[in-house]
N, C-alpha and C positions, 0 to 999 in steps of 0.2 A: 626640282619641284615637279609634281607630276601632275597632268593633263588634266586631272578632277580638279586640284587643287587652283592650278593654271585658271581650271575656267570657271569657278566659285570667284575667285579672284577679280575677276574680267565684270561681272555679271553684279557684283556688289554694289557697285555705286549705282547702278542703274535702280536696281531692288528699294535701295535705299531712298532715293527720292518718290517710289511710286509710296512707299512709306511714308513719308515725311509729306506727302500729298494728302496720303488718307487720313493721317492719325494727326499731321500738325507738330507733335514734339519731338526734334530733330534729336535730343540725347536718349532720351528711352527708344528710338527706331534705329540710333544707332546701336544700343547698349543690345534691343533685341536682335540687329545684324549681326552681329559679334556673335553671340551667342548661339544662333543658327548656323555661320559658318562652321565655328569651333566644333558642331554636332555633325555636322554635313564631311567636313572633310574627315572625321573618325568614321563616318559610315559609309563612304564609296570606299572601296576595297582594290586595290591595284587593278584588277582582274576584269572591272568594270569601266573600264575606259571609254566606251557608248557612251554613257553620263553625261560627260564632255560636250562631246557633240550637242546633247539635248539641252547642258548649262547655253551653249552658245547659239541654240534654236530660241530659246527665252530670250536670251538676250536684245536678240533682235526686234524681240516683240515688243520690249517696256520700251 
């Protein structure tokens, strides 16, 4: 598993509640997490591994 991946990974559940905060319906926040990830880990590119780092600056923040 790679580093983007890794840290999409890591950073979901946090995402997810600030979602399930703001919008209240935990299956369409999940269906729209899903759905983000799925697009997010096709578009970081091996080669951007910085990413990482920046999923796991967020992180910290929700």
């Amino acid at each position: 598993m790679s580093d983007a991946v890794r840290a999409l990974r890591d950073a979901a559940p946090s995402a997810l509640a600030v979602l399930v905060r703001r919008y209240g319906d935990f299956a369409a926040c999940e269906d729209a997490m899903q759905e983000a990830l799925i697009a997010a880990s096709g578009a970081w590119p091996p080669e951007q591994r910085y990413l990482a780092g920046k999923a796991e600056s967020l992180r910290r923040r929700l």
